[in-house]
Residue frames as a rotation matrix with the C-alpha (Angstrom) as fourth column:
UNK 1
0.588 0.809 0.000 0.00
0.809 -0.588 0.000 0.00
0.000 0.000 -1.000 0.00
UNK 2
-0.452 -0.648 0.613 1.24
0.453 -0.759 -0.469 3.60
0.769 0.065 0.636 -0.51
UNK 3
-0.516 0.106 -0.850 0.95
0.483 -0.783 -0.391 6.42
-0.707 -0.613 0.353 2.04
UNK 4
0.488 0.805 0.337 -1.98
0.872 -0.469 -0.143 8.37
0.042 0.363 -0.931 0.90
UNK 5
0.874 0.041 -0.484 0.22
0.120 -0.984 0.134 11.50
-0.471 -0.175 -0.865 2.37
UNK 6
-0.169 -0.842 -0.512 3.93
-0.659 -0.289 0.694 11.46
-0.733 0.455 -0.506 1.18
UNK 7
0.583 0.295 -0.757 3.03
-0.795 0.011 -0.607 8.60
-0.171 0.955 0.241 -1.67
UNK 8
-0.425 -0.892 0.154 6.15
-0.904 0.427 -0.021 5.85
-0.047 -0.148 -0.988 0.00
UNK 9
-0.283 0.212 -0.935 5.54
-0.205 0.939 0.275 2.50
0.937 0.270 -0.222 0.20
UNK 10
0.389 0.412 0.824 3.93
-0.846 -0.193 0.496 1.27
0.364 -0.891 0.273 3.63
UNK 11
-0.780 -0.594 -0.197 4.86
-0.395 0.712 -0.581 -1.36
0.485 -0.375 -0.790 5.77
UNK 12
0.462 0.741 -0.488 1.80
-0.220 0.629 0.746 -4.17
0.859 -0.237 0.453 6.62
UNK 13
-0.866 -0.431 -0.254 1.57
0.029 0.463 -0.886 -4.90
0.500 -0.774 -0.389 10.35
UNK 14
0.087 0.892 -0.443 -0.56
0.603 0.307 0.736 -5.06
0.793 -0.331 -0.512 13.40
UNK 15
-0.454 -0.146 0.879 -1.43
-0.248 -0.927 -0.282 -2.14
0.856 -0.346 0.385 15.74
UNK 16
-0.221 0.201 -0.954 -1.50
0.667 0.745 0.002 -3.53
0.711 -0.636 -0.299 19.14
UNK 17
-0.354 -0.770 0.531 -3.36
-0.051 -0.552 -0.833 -1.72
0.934 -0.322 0.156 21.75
UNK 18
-0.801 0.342 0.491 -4.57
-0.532 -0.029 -0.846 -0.97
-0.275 -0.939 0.206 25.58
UNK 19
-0.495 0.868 -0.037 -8.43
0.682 0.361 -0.636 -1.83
-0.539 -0.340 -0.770 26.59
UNK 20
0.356 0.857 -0.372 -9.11
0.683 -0.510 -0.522 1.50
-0.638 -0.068 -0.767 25.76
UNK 21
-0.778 -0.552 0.300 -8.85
0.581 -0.450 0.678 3.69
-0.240 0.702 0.671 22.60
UNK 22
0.417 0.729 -0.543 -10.76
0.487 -0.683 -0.544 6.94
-0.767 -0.038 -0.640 21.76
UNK 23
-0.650 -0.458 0.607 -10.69
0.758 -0.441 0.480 9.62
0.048 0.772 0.633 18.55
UNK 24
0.164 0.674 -0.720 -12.06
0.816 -0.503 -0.284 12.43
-0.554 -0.541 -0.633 19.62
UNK 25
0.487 0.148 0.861 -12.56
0.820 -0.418 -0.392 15.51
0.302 0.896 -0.325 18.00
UNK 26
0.447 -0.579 0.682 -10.89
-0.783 -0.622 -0.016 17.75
0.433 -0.527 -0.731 20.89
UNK 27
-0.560 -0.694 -0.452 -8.33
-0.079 0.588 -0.805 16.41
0.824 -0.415 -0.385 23.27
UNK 28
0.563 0.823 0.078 -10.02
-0.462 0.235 0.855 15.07
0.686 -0.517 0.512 26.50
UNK 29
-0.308 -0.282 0.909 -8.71
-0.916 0.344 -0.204 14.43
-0.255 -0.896 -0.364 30.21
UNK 30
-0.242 0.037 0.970 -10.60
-0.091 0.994 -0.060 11.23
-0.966 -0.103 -0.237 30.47
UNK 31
-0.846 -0.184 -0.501 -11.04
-0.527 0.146 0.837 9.88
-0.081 0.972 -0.221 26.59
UNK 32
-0.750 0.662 0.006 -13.78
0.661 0.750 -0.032 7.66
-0.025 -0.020 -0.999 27.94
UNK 33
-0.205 0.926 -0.315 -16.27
0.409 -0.212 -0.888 10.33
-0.889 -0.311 -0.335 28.14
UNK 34
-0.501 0.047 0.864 -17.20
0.845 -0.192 0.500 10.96
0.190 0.980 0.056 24.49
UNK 35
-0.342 0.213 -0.915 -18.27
0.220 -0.929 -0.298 14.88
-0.914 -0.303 0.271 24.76
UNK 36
-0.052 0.416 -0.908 -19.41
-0.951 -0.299 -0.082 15.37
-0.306 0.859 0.411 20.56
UNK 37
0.633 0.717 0.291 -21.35
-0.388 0.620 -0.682 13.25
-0.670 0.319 0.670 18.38
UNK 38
0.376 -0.816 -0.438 -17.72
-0.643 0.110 -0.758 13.32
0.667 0.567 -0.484 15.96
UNK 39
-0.013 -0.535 0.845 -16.27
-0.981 0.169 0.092 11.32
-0.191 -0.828 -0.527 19.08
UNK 40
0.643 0.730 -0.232 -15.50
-0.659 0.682 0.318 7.80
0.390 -0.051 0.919 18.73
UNK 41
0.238 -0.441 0.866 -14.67
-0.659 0.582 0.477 4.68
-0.714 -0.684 -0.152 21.34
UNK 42
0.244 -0.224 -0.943 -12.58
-0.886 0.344 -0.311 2.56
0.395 0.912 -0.115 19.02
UNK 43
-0.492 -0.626 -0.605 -11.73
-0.117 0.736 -0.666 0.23
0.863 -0.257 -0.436 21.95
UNK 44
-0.125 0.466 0.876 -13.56
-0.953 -0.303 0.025 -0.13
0.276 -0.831 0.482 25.12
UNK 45
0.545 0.227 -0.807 -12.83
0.083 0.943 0.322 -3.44
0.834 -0.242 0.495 27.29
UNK 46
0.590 -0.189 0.785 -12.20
-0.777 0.134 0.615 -4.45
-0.221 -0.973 -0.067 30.99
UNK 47
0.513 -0.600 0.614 -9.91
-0.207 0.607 0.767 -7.30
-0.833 -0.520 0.187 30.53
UNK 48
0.615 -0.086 0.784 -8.55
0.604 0.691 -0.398 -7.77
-0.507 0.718 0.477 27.27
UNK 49
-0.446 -0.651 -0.614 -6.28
-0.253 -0.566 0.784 -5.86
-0.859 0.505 0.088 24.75
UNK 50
0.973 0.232 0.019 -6.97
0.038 -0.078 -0.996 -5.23
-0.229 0.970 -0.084 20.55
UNK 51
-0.627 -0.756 0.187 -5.05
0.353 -0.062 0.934 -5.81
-0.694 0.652 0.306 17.83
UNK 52
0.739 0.604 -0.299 -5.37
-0.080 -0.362 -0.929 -4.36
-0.669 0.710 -0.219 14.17
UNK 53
-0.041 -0.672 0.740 -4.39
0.726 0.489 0.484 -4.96
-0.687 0.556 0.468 11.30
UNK 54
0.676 0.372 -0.636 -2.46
0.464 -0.886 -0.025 -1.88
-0.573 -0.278 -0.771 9.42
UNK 55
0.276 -0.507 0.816 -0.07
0.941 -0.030 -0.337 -0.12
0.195 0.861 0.469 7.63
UNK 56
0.763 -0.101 -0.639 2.47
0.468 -0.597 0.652 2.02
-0.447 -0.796 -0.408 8.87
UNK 57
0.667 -0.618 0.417 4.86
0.469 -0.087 -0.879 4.39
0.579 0.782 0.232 6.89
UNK 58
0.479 -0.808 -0.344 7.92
0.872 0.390 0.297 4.57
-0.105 -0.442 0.891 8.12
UNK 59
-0.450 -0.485 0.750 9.03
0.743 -0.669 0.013 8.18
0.495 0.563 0.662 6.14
UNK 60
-0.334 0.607 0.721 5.73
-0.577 -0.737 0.353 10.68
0.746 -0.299 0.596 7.28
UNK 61
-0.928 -0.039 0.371 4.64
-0.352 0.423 -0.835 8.45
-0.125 -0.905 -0.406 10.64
UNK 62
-0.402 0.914 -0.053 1.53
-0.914 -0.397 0.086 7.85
0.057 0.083 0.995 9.28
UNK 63
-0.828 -0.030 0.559 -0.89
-0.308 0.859 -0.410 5.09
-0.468 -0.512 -0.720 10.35
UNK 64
-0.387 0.824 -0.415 -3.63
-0.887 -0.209 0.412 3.79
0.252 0.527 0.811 8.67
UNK 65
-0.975 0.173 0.136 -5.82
0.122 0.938 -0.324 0.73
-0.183 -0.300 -0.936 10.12
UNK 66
-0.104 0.986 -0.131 -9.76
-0.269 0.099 0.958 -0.23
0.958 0.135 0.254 9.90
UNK 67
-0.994 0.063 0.089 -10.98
-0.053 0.436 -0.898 -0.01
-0.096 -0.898 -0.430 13.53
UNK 68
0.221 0.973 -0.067 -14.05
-0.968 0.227 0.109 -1.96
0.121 0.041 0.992 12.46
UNK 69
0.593 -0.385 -0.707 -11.68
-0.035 0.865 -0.501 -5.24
0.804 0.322 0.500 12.09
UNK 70
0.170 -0.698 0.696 -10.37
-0.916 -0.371 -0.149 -5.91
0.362 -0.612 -0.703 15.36
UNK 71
0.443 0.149 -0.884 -9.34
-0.272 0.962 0.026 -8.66
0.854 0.229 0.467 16.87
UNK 72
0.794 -0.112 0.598 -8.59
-0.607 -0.081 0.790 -9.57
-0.041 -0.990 -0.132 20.81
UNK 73
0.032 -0.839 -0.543 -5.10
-0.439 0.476 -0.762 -10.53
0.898 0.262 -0.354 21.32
UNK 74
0.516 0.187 -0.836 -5.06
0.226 0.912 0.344 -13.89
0.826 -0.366 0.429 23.08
């Protein structure tokens, strides 16, 4: 896959993270409280961790994953 921003070649992997993951449209003390309707919980578990599968470019830092496709890492 290319980088959509600088146009390099990406690098296929797997974005491993926490219980809890948030994209929020402002920055937010606690991330769990979604404050705008643009807000979304991309992660939200009590015992477990996510993985994704992604594509990271290595030149411009960019990340690019589908957090609809997750997958609990064992």
């Amino acid at each position: 896959m290319n980088c959509p921003n600088c146009e390099r070649d990406m690098q296929q992997g797997v974005l491993q993270a926490g219980n809890l993951m948030a994209f929020n449209k402002t920055r937010h003390k606690v991330s769990l409280l979604s404050r705008e309707e643009a807000d979304v919980m991309i992660v939200q578990k009590a015992f477990t961790s996510t993985d994704f599968g992604g594509w990271i470019c290595r030149k411009c830092g960019l990340i690019v994953f589908d957090y609809t496709k997750q997958f609990t890492r064992w």
